[in-house]
NUMI-514738 format. One record per residue: residue in one letter; x, y, z of N, C-alpha, C in turn. Coordinates in steps of 0.001 Angstrom, whole numbers, padded with zeros to 6 digits, always signed. Layout:
N
AXYZXYZXYZ...
//
This chain:
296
X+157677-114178-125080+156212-114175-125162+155677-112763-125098X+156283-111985-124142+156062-111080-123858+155914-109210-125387X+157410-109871-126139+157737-109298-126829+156895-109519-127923X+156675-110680-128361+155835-111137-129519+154315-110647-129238X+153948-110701-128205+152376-110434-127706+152460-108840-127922X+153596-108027-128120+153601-106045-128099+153557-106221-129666X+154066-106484-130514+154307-106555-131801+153238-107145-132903X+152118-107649-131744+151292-108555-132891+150146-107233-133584X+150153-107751-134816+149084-106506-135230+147971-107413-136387X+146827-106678-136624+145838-106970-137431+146036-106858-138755X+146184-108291-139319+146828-108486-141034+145383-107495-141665X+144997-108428-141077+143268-108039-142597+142634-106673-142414X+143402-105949-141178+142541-104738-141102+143654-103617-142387X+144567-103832-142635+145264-103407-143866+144583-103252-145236X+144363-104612-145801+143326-104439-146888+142109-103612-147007X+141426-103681-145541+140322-103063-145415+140440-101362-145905X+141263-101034-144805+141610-099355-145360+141592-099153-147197X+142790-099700-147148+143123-099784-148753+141764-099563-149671X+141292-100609-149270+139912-100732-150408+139273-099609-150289X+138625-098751-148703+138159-097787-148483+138528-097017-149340X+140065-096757-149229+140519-095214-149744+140608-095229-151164X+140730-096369-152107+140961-096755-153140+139385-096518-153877X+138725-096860-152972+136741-096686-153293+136271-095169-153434X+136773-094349-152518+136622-093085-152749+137188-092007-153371X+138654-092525-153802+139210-091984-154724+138286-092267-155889X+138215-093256-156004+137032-093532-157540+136145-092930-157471X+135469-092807-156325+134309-091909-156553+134227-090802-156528X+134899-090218-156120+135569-088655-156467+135912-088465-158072X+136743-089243-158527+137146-089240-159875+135649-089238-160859X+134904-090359-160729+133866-090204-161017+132416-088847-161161X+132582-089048-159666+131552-087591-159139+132025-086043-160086X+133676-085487-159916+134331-085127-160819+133963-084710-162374X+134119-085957-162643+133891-086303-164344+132308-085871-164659X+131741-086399-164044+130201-086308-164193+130053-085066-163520X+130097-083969-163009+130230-082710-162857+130665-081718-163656X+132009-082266-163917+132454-081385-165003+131685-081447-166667X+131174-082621-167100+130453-082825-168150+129139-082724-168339X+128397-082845-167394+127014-082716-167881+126463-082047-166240X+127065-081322-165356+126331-080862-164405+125712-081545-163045X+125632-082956-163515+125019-083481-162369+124648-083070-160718X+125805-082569-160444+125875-082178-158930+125223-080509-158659X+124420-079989-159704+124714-078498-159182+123252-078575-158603X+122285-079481-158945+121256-079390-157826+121352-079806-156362X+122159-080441-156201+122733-081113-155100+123775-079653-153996X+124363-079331-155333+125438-078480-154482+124390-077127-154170X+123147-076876-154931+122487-075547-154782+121518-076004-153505X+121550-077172-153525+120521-077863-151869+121388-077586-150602X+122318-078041-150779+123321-078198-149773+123476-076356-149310X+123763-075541-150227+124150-074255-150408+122611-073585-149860X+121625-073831-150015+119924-073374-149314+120175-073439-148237X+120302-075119-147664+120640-075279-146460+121867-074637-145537X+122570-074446-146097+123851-073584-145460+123771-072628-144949X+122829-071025-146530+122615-069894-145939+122285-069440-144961X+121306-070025-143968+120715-069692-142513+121610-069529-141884X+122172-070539-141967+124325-070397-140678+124771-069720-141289X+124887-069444-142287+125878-068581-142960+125243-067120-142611X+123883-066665-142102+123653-065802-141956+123521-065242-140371X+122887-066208-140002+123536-066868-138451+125009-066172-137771X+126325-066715-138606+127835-066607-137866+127931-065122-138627X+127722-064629-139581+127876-063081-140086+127149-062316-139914X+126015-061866-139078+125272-061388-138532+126002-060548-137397X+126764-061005-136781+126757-059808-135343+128179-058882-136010X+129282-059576-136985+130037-058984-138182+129134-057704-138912X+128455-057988-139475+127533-057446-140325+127132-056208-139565X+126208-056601-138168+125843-055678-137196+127018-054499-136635X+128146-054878-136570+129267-054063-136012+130086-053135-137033X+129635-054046-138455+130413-052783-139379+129164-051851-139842X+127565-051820-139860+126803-051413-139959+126310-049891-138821X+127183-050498-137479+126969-049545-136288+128322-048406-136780X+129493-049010-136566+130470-048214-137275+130596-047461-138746X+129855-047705-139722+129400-046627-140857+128365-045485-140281X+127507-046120-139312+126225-045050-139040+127018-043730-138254X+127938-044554-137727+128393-043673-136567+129769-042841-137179X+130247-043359-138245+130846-042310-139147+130340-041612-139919X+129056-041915-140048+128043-041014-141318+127862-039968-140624X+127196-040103-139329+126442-038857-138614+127824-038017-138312X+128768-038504-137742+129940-038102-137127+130272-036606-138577X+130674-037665-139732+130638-036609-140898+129562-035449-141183X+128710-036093-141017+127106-035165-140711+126923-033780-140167X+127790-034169-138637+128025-033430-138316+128711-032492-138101X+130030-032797-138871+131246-031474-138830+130873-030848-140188X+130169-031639-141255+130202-030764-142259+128694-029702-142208X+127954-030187-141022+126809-029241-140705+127585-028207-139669X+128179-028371-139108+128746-027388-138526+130096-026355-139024X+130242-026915-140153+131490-026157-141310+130202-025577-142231X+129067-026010-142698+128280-025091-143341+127781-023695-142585X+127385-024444-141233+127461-022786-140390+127997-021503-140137X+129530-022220-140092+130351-021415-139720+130406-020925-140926X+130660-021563-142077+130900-020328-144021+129664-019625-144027X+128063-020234-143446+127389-019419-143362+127464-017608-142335X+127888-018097-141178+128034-017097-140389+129425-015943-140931X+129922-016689-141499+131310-015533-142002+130706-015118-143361X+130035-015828-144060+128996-014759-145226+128797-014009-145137X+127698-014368-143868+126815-013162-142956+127433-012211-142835X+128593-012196-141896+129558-011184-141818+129972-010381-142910X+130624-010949-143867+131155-010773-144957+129833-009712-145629X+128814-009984-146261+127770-009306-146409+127293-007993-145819X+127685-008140-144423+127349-006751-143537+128055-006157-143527X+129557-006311-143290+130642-005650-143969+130759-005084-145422X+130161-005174-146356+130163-004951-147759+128853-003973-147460X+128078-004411-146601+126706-003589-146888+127158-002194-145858X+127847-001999-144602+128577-001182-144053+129721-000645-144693X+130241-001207-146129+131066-000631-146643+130574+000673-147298X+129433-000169-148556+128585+000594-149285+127994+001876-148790X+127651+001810-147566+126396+002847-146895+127764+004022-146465X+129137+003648-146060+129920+004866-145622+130542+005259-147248X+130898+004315-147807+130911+004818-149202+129454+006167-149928X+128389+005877-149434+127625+006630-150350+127854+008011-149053X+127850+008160-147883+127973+008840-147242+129726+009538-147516X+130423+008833-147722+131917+009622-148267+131481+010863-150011X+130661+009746-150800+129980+010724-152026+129147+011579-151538X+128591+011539-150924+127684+012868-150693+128356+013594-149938X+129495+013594-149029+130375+014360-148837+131186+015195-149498X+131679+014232-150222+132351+014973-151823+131747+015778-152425X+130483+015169-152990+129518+016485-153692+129235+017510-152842X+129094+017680-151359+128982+019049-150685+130650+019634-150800X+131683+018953-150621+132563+019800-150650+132864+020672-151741X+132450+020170-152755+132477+020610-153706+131843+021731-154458X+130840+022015-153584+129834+022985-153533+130185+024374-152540X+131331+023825-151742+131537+024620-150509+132855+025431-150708X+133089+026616-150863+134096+027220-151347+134785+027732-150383X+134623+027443-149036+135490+027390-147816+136825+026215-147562X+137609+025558-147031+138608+024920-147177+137846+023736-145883X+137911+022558-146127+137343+021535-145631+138077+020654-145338X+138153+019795-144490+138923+018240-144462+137739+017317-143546X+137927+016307-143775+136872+015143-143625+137720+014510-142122X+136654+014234-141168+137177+013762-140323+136408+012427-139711X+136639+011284-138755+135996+010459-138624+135551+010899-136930X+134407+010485-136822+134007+010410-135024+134543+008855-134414X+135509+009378-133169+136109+008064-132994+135109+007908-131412X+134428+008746-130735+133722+008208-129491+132619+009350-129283X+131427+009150-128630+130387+009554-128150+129968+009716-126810X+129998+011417-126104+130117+010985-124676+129107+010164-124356X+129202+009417-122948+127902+008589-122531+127204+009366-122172X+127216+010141-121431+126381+011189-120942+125304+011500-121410X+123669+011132-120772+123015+011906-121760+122404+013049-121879X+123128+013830-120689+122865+015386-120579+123892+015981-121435X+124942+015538-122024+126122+016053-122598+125824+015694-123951X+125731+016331-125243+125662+015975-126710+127040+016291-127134X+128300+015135-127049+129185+015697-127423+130174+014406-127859X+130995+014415-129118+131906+013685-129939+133104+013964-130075X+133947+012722-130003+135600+013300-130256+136229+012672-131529X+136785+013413-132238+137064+013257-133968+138821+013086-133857X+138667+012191-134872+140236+011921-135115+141144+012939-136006X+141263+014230-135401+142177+014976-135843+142364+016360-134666X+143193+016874-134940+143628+017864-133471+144186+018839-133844X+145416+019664-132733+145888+020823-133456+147252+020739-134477X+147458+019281-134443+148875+019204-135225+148170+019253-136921X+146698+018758-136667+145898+019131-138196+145847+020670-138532X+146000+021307-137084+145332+022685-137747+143730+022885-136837X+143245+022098-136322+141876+022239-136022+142251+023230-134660X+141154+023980-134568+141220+025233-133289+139954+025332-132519X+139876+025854-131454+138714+025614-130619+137942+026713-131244X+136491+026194-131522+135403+026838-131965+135605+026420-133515X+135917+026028-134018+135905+025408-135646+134098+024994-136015X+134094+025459-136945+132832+024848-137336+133161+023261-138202X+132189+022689-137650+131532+021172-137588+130325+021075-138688X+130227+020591-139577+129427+020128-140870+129263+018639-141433X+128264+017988-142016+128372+016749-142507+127334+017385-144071X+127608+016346-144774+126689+016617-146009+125181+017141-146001X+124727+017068-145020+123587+017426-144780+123332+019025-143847X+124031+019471-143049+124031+020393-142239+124885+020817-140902X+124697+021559-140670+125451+021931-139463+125395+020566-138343X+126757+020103-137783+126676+019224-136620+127141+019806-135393X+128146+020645-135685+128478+021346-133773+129787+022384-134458X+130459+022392-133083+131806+022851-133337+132529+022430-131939X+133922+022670-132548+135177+021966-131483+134814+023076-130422X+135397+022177-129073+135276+022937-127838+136845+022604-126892X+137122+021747-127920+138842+021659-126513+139156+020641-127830X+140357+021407-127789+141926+020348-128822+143151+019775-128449X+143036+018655-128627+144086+018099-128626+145462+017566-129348X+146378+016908-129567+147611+016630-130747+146596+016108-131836X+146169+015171-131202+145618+014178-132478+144370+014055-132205X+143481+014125-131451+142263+014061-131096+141207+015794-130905X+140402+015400-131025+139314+016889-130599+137965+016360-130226X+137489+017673-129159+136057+017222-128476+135563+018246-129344X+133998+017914-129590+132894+018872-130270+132114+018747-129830X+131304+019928-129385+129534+020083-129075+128743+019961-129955X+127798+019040-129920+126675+019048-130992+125872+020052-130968X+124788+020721-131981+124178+021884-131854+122851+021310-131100X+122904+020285-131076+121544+019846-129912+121968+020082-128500X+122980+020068-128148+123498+020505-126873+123069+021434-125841X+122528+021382-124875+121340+022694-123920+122731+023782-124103X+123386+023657-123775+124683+024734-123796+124830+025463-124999X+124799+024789-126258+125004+025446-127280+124313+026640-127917X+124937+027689-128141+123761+028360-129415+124288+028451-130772X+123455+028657-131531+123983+029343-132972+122929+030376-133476X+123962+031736-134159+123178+032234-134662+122438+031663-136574X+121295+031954-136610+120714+031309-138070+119956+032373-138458X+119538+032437-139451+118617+033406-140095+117554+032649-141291X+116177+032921-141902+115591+032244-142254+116248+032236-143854X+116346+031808-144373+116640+031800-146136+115747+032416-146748X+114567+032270-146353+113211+032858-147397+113093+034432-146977X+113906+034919-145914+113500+036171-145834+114634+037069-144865X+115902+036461-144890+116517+036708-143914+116676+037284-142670X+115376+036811-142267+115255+036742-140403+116381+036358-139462X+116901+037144-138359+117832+036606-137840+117368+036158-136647X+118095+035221-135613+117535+034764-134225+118668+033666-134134X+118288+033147-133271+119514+032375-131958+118773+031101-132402X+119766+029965-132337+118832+028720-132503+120025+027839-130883X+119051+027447-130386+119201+026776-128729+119434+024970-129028X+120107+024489-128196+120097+023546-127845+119066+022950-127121X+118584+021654-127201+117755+021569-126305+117517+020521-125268X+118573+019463-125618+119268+018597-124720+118543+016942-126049X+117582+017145-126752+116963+016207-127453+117342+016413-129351X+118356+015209-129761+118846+015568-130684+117859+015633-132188X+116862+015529-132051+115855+016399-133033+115392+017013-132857X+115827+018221-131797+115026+019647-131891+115815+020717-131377X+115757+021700-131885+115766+023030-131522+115324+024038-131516X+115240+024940-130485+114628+026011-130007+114601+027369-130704X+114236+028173-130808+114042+029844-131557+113245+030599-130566X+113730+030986-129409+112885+031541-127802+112547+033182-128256X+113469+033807-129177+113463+035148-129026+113116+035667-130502X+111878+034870-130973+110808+035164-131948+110144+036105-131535X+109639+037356-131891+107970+038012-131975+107185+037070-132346X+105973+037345-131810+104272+036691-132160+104354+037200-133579X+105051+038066-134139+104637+038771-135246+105647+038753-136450X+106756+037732-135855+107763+037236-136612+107675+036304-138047X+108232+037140-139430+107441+036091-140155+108617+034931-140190X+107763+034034-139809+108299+032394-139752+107330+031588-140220X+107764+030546-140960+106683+029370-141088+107243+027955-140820X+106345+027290-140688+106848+025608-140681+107495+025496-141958X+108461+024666-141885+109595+024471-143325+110147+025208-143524X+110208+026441-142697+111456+027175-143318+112573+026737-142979X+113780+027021-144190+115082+026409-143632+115957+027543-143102X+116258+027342-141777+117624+027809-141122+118955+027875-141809X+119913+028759-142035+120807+028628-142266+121835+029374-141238X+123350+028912-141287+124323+029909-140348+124191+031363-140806X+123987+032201-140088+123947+033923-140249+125428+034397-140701X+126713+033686-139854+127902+034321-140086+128024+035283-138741X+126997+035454-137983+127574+036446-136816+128150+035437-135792X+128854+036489-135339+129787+035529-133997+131026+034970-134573X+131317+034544-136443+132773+034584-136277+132627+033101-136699X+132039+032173-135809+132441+030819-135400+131943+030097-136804X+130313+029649-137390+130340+029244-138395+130268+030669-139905X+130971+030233-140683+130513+031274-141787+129265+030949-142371X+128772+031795-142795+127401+031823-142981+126830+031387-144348X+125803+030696-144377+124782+029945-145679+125146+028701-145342X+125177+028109-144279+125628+026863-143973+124247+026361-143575X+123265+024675-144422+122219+025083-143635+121751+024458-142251X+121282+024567-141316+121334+024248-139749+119983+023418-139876X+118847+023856-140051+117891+023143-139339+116097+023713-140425X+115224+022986-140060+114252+023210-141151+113217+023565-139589X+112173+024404-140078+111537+025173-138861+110612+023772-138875X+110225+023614-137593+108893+022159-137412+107606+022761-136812X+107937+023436-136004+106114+024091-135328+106440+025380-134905X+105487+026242-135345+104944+027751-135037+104204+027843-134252X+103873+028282-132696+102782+028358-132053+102984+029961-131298X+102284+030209-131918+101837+032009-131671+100766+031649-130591X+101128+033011-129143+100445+032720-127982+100189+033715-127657X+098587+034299-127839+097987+035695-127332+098834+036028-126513X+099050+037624-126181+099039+038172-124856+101341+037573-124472X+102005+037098-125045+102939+036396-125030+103751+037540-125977X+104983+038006-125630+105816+038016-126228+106357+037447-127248X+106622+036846-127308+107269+035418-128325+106825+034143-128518X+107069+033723-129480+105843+032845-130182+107098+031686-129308X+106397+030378-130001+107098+029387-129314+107361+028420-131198X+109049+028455-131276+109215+027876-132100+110348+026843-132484X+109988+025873-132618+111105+024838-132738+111228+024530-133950X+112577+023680-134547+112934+023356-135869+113870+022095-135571X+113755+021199-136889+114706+020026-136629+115828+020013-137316X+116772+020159-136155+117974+019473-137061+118178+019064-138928X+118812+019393-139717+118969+018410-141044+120183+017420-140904X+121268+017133-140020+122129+016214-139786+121689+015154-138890X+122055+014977-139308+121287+013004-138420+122416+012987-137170X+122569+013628-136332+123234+014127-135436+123288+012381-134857X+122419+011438-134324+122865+010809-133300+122923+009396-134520X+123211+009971-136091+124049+008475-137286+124809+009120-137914X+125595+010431-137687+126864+010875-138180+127975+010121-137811X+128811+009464-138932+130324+008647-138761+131576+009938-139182X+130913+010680-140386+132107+011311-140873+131452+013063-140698X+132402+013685-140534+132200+015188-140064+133265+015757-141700X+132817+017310-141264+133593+017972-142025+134046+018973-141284X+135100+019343-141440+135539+020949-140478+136184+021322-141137X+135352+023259-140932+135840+024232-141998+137057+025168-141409X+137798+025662-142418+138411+026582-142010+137768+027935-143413X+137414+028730-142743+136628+029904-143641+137788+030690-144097X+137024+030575-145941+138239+030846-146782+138162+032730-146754X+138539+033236-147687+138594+034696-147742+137141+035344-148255X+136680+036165-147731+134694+036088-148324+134926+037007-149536X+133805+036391-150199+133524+037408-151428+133602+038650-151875X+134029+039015-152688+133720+040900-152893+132611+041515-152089X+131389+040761-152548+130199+041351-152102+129986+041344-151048X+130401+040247-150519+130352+039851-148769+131339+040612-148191X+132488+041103-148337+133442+042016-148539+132884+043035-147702X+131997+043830-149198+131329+045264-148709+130412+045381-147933X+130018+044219-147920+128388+044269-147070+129238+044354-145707X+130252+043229-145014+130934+043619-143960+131209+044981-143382X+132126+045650-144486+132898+046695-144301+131485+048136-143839X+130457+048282-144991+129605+048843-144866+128623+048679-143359X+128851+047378-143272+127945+047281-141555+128710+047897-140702X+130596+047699-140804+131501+047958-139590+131294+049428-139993X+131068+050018-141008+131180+051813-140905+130108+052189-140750X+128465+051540-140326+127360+051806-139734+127408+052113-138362X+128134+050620-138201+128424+050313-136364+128921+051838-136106X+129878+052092-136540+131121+053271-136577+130245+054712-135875
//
């Protein structure tokens, strides 16, 4: 009884399925057919598909949101290294530019060197200023060349423009020079327009120098140009030093009061020249010889 009562099952619920599944296969087949031929279903499937989009926008939304945060945040990210790689090619331009423009400016300063040497029939070599004392009671520079060059204490000091100093202590490879602005320094100069002679002073301020041992009655004028005299040995002479700046004649005074400026740009000189004085002229020759058998 027991066994027969586990085993009993529902005849008619068999057919039932059957028919179900047999019903919807047809109607599939059907639905199908009539889809594929004349369309029927695509208003149906474009309803269904209206209704969908909201969820569909709904479940891809916080997707959407996370690959949207991750582009922004690679955009700027890129944004920013290539704004900071434009800087940097900008800033090495920059560089690059000032360097070319610091090339140019010692370049035209090397030509106008050239063209004075060339003019200068004494024996020359070009030297660079490698330091500037700090000092600013001291006007004084040390040049990259020494006595293994040949350079000797008291050498005259020149740039394309005029007298700059002369050596005061030598070394192998190095040398110190006094600038002619220097309170210590003198040089003798004489005027060009009339060959006046006198002492030109240091004065501790590198655009000016002094002329103390003028007459009131000395002819001098503003603009006259200074040149080296040649006495004393140290610079040879027609070298030019300095252009006269103020005349002030003072009743009752000995000596007028007269200063002149510099023509070397004493405190934007890079490149120097130092002479060694070649053999002097015939004429310069006799004029010597004739003074030493005056002296005589």
């Amino acid at each position: 009884m027991v066994a027969s009562r586990g085993n009993t099952t529902n005849p008619a619920r068999i057919p039932v399925l059957g028919l179900r599944t047999l019903f919807l296969i047809a109607l599939s087949i059907v639905l199908m057919a009539l889809d594929n031929r004349e369309n029927h279903l695509n208003t149906v499937r474009d309803a269904i598909a209206a209704a969908v989009y909201p969820i569909q926008v709904v479940v891809d939304a916080p997707v959407r949101f996370f690959v949207w945060i991750n582009e922004n945040t690679q955009s700027r990210n890129e944004l920013e290294l290539e704004n900071a790689r434009l800087k940097a090619e900008k800033l090495l331009t920059s560089a690059r530019l000032l360097q070319l423009e610091s090339l140019k400016a010692e370049n035209d300063r090397l030509r106008e060197m050239l063209e004075a040497r060339q003019q200068v029939k004494d024996e020359v070599r070009v030297a660079e200023i490698m330091g500037v004392d700090a000092n600013p009671f001291r006007h004084s520079i040390v040049i990259d060349v020494g006595s293994s060059d040949g350079v000797y204490d008291g050498q005259a000091i020149v740039d394309a423009d005029g007298v700059v100093g002369q050596v005061i202590e030598t070394g192998p490879r190095t040398s110190q020079a006094l600038l002619i602005s220097d309170p210590d320094h003198t040089l003798p100069v004489e005027v060009l327009r009339n060959g006046l002679r006198t002492i030109a002073f240091g004065t501790g301020e590198l655009g000016r120098l002094d002329l103390p041992f003028l007459p009131n009655n000395a002819d001098i004028e503003e603009g006259d140009l200074l040149v080296t005299s040649g006495l004393g040995g140290a610079f040879p002479p027609g070298y030019p030093v300095a252009r006269v700046g103020t005349v002030l004649r003072i009743p009752q005074q000995p000596f007028a009061d007269v200063s002149a400026r510099p023509l070397a740009a004493l405190d934007q000189v890079r490149e120097v020249m130092l002479i060694w004085p070649g053999e002097p002229e015939p004429a310069q020759a006799d004029a010597v010889n004739d003074a030493e058998s005056g002296n005589e």
